[in-house]
C-alpha positions in Angstrom: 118.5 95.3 100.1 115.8 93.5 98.2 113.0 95.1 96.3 110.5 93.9 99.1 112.4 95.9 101.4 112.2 99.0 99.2 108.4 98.6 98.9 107.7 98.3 102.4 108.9 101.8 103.3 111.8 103.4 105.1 111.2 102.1 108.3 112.1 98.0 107.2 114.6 99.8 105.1 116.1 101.6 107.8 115.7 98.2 110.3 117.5 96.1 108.0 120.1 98.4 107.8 120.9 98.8 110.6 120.6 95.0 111.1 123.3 94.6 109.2 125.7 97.1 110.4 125.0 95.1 114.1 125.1 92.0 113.1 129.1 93.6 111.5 130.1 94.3 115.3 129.5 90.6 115.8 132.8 90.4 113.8 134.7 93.6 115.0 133.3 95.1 118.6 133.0 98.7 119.2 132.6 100.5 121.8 133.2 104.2 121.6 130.6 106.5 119.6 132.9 108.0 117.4 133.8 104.2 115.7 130.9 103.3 116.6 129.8 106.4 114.0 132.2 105.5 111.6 130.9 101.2 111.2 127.4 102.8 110.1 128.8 105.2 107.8 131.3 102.9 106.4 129.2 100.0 106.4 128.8 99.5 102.3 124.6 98.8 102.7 124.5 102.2 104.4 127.0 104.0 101.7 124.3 102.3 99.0 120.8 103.3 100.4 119.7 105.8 98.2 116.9 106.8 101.2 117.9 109.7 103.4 114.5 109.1 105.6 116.0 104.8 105.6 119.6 105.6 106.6 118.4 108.4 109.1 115.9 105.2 111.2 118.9 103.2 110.4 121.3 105.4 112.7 119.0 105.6 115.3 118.4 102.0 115.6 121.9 101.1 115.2 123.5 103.7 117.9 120.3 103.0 120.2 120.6 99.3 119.8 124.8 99.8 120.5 124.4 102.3 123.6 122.0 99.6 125.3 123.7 96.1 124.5 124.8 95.7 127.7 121.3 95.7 128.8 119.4 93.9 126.5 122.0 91.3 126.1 121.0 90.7 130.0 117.4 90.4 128.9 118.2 87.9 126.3 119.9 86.1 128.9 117.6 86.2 130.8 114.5 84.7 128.5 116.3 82.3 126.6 116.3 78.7 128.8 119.8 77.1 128.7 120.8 79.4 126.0 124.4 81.6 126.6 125.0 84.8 124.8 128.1 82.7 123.0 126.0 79.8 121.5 123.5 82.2 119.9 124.3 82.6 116.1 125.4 86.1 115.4 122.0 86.7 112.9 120.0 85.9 115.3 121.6 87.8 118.8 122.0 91.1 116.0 118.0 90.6 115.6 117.4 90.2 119.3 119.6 93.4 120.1 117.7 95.6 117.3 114.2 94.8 118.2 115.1 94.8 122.3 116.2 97.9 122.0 113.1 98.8 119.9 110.6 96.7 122.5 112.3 98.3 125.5 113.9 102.0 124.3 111.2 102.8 121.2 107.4 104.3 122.3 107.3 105.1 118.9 107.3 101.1 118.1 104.5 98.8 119.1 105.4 95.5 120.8 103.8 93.8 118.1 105.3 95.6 115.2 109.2 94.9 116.4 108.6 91.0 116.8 106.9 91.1 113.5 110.1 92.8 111.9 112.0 90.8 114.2 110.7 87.7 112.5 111.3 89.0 109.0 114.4 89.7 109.2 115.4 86.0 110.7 113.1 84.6 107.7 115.4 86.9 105.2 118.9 86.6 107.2 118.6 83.5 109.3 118.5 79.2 108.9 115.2 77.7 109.1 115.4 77.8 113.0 116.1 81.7 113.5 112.3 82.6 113.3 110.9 80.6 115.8 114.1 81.0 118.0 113.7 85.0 117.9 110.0 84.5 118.3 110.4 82.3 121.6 112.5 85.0 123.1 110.7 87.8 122.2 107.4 86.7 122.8 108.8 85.8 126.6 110.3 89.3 126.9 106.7 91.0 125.4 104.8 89.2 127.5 106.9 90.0 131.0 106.5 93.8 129.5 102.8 93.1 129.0 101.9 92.2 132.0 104.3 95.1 133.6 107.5 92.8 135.1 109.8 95.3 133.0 109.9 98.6 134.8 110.2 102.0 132.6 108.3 100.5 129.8 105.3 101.1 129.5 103.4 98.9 126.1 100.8 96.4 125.6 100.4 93.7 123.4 97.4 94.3 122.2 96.1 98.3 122.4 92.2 97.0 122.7 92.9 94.9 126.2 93.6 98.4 127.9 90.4 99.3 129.4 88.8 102.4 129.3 87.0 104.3 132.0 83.5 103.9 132.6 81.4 106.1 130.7 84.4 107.6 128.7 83.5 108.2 124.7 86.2 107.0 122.0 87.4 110.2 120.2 85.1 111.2 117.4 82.1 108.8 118.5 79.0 110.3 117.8 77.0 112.3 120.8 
């Protein structure tokens, strides 16, 4: 973990964490929460963090991002042209299964703030290809959730296209 990291708060903290203990199953599969428990425990970036609030975001992302790799996997499949699950470099499929599951499983995340971290971590992990191949991908998967082809979720690329009522007043605006 890098100093950069540190000063950028928990959250990046806690994303590249548990980046790293994903991009570990690449090596050694799991499947079963218990083991899956015991890799993010273990895991010797995890055992080091000396941020409770880091390693806490960490275990969400990295169980969340585990329970629904079966799924976003598919949706990686599915936006990246003439690309197999098998060819993709392990940094960069561990970055796509983090900030899927954060796109498609996190209201708490904005579309825009998981591609951004998304691209970070390929710029701090990755060759000089990763960024723009995560970027392709998830810009195609924001995109199809944009413009409501991906059912359950419910974001927007940018908050100011949503439209608001006629005659509705923005909270706090002045009678």
């Amino acid at each position: 973990m890098s100093a950069t990291d540190k000063s950028k708060g928990s959250r990046r903290q806690g994303r590249t964490l548990a980046f790293q203990v994903l991009f570990g199953l690449g090596f050694d599969p799991q499947h079963e929460q218990g083991a899956l428990r015991r890799v993010f425990v273990n895991n010797p970036a995890v055992a080091e963090c000396e941020s409770p609030e880091a390693v806490a975001f960490a275990s969400e992302l990295f169980m969340g991002a585990s329970a629904c790799m079966d799924d976003t996997d598919k949706v990686i499949e599915r936006h990246s042209d003439h690309w197999k699950l098998g060819r993709i470099g392990k940094v960069e499929l561990a970055i796509l299964r983090l900030s899927l599951y954060e796109i498609l499983h996190r209201q708490d995340i904005p579309l825009k703030v998981a591609i951004n971290e998304a691209i970070e971590l390929a710029k701090g992990f990755g060759d000089e290809n990763s960024r723009s191949f995560v970027n392709g991908i998830l810009d195609a998967v924001a995109r199809a959730v944009d413009q409501g082809r991906v059912t359950g979720v419910d974001k927007k690329i940018d908050k100011k296209k949503e439209s608001k009522p006629a005659g509705a007043k923005t909270p706090g605006a002045a009678e």
